[in-house]
Backbone as a chain_set.jsonl record, in Angstrom:
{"seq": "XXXXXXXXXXXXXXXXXXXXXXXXXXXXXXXXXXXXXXXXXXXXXXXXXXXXXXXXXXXXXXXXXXXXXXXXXXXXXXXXXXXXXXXXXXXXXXXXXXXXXXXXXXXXXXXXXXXXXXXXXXXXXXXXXXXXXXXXXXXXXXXX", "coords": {"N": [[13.606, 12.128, -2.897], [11.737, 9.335, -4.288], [8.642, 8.369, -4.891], [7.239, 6.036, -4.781], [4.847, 4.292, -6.731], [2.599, 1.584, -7.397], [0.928, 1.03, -9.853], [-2.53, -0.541, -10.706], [-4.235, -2.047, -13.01], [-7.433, -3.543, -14.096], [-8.25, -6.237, -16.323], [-10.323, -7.788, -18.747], [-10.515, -10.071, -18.598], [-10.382, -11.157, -15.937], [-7.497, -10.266, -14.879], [-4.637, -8.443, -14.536], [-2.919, -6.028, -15.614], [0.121, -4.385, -14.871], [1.991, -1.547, -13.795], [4.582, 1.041, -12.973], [5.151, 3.83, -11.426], [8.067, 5.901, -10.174], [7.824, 8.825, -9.26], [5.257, 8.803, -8.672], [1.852, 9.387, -9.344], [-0.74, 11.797, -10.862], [-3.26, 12.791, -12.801], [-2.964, 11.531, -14.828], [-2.457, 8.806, -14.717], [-1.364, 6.073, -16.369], [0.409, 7.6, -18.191], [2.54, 8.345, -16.535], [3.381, 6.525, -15.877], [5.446, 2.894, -16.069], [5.474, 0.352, -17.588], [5.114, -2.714, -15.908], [4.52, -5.566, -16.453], [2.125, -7.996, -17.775], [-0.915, -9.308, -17.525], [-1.174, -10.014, -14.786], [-1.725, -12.396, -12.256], [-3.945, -12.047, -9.394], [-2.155, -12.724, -7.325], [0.102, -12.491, -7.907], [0.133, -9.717, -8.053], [-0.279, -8.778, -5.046], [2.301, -10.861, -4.802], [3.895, -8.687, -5.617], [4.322, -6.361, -3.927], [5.6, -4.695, -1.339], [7.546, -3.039, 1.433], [9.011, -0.997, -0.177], [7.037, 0.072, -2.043], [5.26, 3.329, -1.69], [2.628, 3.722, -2.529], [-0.169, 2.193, -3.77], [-2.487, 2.301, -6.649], [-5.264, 1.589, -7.734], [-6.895, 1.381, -10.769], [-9.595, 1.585, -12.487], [-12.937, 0.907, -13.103], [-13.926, 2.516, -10.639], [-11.694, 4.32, -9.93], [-9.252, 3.409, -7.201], [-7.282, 4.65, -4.736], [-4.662, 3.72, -2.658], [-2.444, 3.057, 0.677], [0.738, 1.819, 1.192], [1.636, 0.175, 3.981], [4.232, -0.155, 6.356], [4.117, -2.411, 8.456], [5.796, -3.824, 10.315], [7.728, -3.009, 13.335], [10.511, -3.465, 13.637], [12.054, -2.929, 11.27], [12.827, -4.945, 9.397], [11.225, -6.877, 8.218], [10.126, -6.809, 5.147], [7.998, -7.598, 4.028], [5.839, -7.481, 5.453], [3.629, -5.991, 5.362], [0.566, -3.503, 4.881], [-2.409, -2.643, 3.311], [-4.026, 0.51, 3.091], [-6.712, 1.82, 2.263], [-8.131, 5.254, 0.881], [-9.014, 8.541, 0.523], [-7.338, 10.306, 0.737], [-4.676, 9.893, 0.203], [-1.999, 11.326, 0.449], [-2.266, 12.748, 3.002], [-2.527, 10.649, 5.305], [-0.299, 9.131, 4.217], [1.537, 10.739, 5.25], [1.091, 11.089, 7.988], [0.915, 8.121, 8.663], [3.541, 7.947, 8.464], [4.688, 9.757, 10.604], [3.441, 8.036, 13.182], [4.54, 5.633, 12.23], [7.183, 6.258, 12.694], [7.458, 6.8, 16.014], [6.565, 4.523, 16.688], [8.974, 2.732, 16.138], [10.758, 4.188, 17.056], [9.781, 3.688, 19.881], [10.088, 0.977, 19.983], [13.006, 0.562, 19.865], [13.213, 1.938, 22.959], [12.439, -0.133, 24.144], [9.816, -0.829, 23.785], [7.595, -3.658, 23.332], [8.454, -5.337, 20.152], [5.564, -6.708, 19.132], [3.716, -5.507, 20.467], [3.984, -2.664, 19.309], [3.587, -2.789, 16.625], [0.799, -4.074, 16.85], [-0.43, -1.464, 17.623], [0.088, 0.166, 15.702], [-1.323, -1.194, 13.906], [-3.912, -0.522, 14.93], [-4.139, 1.72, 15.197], [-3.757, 2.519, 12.202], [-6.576, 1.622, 11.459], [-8.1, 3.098, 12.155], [-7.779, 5.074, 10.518], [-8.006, 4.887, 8.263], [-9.946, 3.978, 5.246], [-10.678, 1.885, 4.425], [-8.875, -1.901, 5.131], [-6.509, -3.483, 4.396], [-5.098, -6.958, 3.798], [-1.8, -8.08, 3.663], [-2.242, -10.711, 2.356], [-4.26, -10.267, 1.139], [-6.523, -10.44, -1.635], [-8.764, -8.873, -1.966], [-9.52, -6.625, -2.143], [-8.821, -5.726, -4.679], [-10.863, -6.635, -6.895], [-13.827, -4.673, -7.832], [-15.607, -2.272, -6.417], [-17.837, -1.142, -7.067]], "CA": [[13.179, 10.754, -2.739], [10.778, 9.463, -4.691], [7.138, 8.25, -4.276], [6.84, 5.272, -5.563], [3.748, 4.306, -6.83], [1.963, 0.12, -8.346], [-0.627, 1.48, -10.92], [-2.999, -1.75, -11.415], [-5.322, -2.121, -14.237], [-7.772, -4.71, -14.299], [-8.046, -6.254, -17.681], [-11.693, -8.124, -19.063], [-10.305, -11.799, -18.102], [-9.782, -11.208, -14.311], [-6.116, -10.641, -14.389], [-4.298, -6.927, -14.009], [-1.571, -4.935, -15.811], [0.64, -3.472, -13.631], [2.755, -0.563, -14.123], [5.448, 1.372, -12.0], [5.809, 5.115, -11.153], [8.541, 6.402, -9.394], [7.812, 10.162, -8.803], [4.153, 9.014, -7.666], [1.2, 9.868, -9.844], [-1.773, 12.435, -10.452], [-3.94, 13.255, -13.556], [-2.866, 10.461, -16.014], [-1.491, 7.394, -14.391], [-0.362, 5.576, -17.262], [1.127, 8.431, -18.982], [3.089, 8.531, -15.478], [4.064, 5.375, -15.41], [5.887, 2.575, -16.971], [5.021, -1.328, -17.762], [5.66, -3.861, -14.825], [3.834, -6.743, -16.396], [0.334, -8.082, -18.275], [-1.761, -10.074, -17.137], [-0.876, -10.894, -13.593], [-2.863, -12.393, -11.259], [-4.127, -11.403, -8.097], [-1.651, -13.584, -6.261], [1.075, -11.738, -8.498], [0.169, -8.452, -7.812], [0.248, -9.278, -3.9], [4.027, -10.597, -4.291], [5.213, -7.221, -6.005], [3.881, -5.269, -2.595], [6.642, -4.725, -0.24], [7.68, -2.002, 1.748], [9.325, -0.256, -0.897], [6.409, 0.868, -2.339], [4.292, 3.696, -1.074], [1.034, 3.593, -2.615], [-1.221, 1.565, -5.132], [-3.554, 2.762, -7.561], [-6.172, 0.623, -8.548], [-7.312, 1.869, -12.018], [-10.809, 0.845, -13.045], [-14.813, 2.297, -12.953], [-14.127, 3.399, -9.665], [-9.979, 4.371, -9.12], [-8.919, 3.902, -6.148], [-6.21, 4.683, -3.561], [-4.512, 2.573, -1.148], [-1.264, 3.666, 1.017], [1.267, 0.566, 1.306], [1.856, 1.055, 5.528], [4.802, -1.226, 6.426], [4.012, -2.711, 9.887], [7.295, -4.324, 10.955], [8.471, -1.796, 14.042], [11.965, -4.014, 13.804], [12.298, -3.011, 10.075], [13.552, -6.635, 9.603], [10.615, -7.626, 7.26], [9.53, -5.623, 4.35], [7.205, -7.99, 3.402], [4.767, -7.119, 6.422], [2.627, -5.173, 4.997], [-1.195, -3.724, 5.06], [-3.226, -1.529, 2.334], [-4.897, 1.421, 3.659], [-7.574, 3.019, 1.094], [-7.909, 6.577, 1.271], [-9.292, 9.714, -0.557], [-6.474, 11.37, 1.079], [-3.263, 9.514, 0.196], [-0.802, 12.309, 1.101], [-2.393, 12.902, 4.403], [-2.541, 9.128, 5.174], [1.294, 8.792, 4.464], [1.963, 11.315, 6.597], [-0.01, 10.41, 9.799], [1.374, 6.996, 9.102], [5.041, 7.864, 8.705], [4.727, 9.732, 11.827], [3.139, 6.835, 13.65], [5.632, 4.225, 12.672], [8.627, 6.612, 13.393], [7.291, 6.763, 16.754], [6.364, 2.955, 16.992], [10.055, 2.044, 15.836], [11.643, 4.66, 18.753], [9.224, 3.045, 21.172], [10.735, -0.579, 20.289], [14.242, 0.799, 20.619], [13.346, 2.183, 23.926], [12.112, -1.227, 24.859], [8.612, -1.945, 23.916], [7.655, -5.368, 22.487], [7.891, -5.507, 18.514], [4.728, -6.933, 18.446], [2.893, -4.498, 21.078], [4.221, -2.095, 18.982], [2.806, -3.512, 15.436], [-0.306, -4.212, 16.936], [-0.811, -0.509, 18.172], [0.114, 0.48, 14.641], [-2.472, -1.338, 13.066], [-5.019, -0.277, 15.602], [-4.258, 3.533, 14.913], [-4.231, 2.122, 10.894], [-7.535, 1.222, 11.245], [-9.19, 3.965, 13.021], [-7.831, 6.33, 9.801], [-8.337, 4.306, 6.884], [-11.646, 4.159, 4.856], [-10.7, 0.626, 4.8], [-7.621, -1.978, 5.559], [-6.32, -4.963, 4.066], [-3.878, -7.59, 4.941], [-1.038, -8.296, 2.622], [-2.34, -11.622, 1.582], [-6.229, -10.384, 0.79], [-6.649, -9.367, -2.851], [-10.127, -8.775, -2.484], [-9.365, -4.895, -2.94], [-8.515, -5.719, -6.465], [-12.296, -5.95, -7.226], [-14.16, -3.495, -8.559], [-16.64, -2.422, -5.744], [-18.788, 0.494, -7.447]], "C": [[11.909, 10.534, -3.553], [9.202, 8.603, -4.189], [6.593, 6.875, -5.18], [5.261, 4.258, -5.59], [3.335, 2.468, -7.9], [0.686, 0.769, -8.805], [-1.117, -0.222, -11.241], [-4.04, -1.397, -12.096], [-6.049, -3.248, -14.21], [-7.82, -5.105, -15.794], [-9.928, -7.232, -17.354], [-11.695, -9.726, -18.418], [-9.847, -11.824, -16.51], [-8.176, -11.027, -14.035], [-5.759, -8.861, -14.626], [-3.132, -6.518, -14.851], [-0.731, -4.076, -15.109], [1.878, -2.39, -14.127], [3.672, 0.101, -12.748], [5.496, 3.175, -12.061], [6.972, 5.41, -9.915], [8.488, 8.087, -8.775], [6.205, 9.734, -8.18], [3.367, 9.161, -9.414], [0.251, 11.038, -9.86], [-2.862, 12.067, -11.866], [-3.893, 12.055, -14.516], [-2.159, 9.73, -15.476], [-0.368, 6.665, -14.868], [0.698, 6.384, -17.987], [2.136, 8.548, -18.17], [3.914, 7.661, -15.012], [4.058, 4.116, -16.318], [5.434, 0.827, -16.991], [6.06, -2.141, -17.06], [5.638, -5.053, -15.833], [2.541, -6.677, -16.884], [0.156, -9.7, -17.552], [-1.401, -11.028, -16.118], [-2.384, -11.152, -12.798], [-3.036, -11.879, -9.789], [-3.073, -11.607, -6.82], [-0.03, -12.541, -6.452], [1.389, -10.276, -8.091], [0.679, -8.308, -6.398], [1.448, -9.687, -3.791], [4.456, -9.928, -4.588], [4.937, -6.573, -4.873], [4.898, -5.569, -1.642], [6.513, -3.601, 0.435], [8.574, -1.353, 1.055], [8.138, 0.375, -1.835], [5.309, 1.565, -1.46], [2.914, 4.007, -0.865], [0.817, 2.637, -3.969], [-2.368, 2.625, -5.565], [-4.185, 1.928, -7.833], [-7.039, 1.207, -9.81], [-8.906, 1.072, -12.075], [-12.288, 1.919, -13.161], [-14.822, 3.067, -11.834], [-12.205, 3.377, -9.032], [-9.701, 4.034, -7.77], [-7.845, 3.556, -5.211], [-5.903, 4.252, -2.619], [-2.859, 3.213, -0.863], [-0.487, 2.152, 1.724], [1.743, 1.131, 2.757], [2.679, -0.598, 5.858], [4.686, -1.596, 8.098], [4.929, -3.116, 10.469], [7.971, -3.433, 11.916], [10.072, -2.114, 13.647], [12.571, -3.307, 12.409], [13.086, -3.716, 9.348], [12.661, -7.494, 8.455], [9.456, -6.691, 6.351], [8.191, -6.366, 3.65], [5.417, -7.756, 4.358], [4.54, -5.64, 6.349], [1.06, -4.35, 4.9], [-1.58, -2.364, 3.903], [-4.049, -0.94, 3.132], [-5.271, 2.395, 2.639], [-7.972, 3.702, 1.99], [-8.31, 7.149, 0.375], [-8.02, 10.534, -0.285], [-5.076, 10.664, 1.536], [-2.03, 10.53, 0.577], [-1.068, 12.933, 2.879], [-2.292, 11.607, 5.39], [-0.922, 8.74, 5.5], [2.041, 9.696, 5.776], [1.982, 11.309, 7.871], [1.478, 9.056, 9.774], [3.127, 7.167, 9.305], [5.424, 8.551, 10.37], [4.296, 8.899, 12.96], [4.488, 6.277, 13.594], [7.09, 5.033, 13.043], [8.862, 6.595, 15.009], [7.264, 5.164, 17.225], [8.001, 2.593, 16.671], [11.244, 3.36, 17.428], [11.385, 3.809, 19.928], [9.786, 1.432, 21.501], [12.076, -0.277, 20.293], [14.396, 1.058, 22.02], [12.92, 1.473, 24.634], [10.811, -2.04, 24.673], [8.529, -3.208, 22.947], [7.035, -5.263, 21.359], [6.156, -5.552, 18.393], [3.182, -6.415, 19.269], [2.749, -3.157, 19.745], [3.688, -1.792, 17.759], [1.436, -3.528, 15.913], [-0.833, -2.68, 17.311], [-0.672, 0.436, 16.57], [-1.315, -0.066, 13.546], [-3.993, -0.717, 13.463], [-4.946, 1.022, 14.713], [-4.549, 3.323, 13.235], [-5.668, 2.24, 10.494], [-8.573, 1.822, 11.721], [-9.05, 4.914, 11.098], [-8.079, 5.779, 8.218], [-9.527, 4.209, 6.509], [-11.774, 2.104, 4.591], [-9.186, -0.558, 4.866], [-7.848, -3.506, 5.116], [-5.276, -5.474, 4.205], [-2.858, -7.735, 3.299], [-1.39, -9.785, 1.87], [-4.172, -11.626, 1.207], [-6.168, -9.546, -0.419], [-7.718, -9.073, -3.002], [-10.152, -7.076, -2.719], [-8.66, -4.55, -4.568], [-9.823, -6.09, -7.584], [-12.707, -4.83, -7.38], [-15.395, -3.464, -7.599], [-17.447, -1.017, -6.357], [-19.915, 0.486, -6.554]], "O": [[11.048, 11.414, -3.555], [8.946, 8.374, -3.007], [5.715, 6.844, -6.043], [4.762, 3.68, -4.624], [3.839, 2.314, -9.012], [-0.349, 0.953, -8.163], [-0.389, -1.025, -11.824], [-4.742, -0.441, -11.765], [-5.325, -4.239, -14.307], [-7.399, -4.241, -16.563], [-10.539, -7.318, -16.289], [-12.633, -10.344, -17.915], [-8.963, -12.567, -16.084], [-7.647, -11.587, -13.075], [-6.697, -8.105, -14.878], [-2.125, -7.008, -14.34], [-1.121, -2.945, -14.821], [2.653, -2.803, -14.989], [3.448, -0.323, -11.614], [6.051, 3.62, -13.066], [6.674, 5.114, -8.757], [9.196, 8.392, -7.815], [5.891, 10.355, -7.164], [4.023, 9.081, -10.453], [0.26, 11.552, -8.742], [-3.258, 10.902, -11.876], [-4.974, 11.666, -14.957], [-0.964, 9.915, -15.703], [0.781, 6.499, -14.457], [1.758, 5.87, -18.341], [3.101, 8.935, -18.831], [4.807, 7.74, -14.168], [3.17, 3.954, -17.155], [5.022, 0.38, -15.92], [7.255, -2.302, -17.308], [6.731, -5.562, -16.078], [1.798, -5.721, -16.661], [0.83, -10.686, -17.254], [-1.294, -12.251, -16.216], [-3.471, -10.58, -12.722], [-2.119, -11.319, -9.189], [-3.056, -10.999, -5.75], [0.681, -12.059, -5.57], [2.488, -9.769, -7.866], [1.807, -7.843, -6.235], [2.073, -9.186, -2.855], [5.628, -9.867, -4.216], [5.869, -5.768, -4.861], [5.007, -6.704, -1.18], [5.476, -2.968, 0.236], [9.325, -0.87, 1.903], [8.521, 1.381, -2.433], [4.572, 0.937, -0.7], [2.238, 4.339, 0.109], [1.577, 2.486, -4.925], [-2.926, 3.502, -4.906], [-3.494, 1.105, -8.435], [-8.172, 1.498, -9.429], [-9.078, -0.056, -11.612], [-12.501, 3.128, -13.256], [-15.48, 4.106, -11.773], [-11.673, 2.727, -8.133], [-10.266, 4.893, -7.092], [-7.532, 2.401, -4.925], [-6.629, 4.257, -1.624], [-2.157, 3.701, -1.748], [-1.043, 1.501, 2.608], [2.169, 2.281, 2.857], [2.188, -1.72, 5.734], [5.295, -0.873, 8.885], [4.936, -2.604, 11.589], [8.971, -2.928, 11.406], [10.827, -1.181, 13.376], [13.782, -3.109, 12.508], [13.993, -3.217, 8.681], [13.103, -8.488, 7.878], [8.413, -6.13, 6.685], [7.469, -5.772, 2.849], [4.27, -7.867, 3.928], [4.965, -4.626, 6.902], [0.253, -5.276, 4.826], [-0.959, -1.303, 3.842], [-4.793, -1.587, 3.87], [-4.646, 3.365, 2.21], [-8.191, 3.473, 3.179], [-8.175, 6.637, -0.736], [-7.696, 11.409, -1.088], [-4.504, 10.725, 2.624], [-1.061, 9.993, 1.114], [-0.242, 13.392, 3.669], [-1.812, 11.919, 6.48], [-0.428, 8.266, 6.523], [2.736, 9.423, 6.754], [2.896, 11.526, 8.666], [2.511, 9.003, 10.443], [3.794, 6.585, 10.16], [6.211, 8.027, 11.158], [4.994, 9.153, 13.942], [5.358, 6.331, 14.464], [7.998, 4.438, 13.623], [9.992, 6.442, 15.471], [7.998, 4.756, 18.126], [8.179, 1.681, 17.478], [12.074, 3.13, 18.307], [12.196, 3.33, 20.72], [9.907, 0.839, 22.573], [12.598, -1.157, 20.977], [15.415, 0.631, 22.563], [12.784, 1.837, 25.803], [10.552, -3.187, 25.037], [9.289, -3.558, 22.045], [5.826, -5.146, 21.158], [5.51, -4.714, 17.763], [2.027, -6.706, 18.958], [1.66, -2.773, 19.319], [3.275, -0.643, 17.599], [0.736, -2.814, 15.195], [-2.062, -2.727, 17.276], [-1.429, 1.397, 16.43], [-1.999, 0.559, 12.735], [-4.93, -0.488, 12.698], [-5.62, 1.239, 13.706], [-5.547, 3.917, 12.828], [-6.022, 2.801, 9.457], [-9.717, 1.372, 11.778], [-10.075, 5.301, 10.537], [-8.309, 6.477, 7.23], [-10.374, 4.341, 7.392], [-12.76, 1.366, 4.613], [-8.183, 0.096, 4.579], [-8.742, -4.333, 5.295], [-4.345, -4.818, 4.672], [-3.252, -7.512, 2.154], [-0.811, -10.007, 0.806], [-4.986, -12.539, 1.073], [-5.883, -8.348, -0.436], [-8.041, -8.899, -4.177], [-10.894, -6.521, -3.529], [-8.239, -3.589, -5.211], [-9.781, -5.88, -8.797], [-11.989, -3.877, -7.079], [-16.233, -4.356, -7.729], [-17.421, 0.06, -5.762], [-20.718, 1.418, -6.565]]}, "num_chains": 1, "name": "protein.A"}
């Protein structure tokens, strides 16, 4: 399975290059991965994020890592989504995939979708270095 990965680039005019890996990245991003799109905007970048992908890259002065964590227990809406930056994207996915496998048993075995979601984001938000909503591009700044 692979690891699919949104490499963004900012560019000098506020707008982003976006690229695609499917095995994931490490050492060279771009070399890793292939051309989405130039010069999207922030709003743009935000509608390619679904739950089909599992992490972002944000390329720039200061890289950095975010783990796409699909909140939906029902798995009914891939578009409910949240960014969770991380130094430790492979530990991150992991936690979280165990989480929501648990949160999606727990709403088969009766609890309420949106108990269920909300207990997901909680635990989200204890392990993340920080957490954003699917419609906040302000993690597409450059915070050095």
């Amino acid at each position: 399975m692979g690891q699919r990965t949104l490499v963004v680039v900012p560019r000098p005019d506020g707008k982003f290059d976006c690229r695609y890996a499917h095995w994931g990245v490490t050492a060279d991003p771009l070399a890793q991965s292939r051309p989405l799109g130039r010069a999207w905007s922030p709003a743009a970048v935000l509608g390619e994020l679904d739950a089909g992908y599992d992490r972002l890259l944000r390329c720039g002065a200061v890289p950095r890592w975010y783990c796409v964590c699909w909140l939906d227990p029902t798995l009914s809406d891939p578009g409910d989504v949240a960014l969770a930056r991380t130094d430790d994207p492979d530990g991150l996915r992991a936690r979280w995939t165990a989480a929501k496998s648990r949160a999606v048993d727990a709403v088969a075995d009766g609890l309420a979708p949106a108990a269920a979601r909300a207990g997901l984001l909680l635990g989200l938000a204890r392990q993340a270095d920080a957490l954003y909503r699917s419609d906040d591009a302000s993690f597409l700044r450059d915070d050095r």
